[in-house]
N, C-alpha and C positions, 0 to 999 in steps of 0.2 A: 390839894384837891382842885384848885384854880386852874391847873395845868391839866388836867385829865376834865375836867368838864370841858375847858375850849376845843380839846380833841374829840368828845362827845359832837359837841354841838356842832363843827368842821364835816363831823363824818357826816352828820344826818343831811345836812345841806349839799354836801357829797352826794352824798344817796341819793336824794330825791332829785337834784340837777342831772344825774346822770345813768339813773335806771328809772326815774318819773313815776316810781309809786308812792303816788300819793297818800293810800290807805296808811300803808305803814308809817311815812312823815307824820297825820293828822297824830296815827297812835303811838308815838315815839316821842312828838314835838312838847307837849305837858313836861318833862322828863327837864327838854333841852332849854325851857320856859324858866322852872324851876332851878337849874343852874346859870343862870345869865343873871337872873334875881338875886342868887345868892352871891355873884361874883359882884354886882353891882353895891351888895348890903356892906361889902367889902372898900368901898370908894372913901379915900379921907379926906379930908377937910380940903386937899387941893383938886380932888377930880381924882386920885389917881387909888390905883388896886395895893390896901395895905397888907402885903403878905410877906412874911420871913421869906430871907433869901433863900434860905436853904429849905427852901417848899417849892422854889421855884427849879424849871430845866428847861434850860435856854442850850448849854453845853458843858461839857468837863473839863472846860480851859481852865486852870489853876488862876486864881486872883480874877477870874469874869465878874463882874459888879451887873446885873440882872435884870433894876428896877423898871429901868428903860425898855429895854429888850422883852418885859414879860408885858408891859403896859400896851407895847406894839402887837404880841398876840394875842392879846385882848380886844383892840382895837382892830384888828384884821378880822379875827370870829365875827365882831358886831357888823362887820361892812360883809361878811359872807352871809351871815343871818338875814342882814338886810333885803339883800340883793335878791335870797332864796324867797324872802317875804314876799318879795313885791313882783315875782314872778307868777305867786300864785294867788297873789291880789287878798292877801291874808291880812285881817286886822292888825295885828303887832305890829306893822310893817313901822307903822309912823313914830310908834313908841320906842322901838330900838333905833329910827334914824335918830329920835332926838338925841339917845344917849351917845349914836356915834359922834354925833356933830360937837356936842357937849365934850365929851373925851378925846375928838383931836385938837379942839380948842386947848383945853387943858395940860395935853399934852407938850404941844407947842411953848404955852407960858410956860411947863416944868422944867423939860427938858433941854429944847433949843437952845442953840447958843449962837447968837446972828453973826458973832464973828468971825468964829469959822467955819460960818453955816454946815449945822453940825450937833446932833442929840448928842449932847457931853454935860451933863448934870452936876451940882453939887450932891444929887441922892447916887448917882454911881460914882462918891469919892473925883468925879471930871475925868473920870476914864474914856477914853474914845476906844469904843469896839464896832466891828463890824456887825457883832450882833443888836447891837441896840439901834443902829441907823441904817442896816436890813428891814428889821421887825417896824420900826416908825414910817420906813418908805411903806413896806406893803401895808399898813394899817392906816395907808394914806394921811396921812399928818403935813407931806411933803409930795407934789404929784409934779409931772412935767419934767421940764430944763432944769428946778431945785434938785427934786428925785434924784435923777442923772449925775449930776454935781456929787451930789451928798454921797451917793453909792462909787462913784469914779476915787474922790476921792478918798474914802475911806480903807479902800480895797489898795490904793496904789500908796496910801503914808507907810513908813518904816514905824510909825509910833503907833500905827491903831493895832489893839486885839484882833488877830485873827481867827476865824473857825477852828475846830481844831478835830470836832465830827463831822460826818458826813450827814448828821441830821442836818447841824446848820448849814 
């Protein structure tokens, strides 16, 4: 259910940035409120989204370890949410920065791994995918010359997971 409400809450922010009605944001947005809360009631003890892997769709790469990867669309949603908040000078605004701020911090201590600069987890078994240091760059966890790095490398190793859909 975590995976289809971030797609909910993506589109409406969609929506409203790029056709600007409003009306329908105001009467949609309760809906996308409610799903961010319950994604949140979902956070364990370290910050991060506890949900079975196989609830999760990141891709249908055989052996893809996810936790990472689904943390970073999470963490993207809350920085689209944001962004749409604060566009339209909307109360939430401050309330979902804190939890983004809070969840790439989080993120960072779970995931990261400084020495091969590099989201590679003991929660995804230390797997290096392209999906889990995709999803943490665009969910900002990592911005700039890191970014760059992180996705350069990941893309040019012989060891990391690659895409395997055309989703990812």
């Amino acid at each position: 259910i975590v995976d289809y409400s971030m797609m909910y809450v993506n589109s409406l922010c969609d929506y409203l940035n790029h056709i600007g009605d409003r009306e329908v944001f105001d009467e949609l947005y309760p809906l996308a409120r409610s799903l961010m809360d319950a994604a949140h009631s979902r956070l364990d003890n370290d910050g991060i989204l506890d949900v079975p892997e196989d609830n999760m769709f990141i891709d249908w790469c055989a052996g893809l370890k996810k936790q990472a990867a689904h943390f970073g669309v999470y963490l993207y949603t809350l920085n689209n949410l944001v962004a749409t908040l604060d566009s339209i000078s909307h109360a939430d605004a401050d309330l979902f920065r804190e939890k983004l701020f809070k969840g790439r911090s989080d993120a960072k201590r779970v995931f990261w791994n400084e020495e091969r600069c590099a989201f590679i987890s003991e929660r995804d078994d230390n797997q290096y995918s392209v999906h889990a240091n995709a999803w943490m760059v665009l969910g900002g966890v990592v911005t700039g010359d890191v970014a760059s790095k992180v996705m350069s490398d990941v893309v040019d190793s012989k060891e990391s997971v690659k895409p395997f859909t055309p989703y990812m």
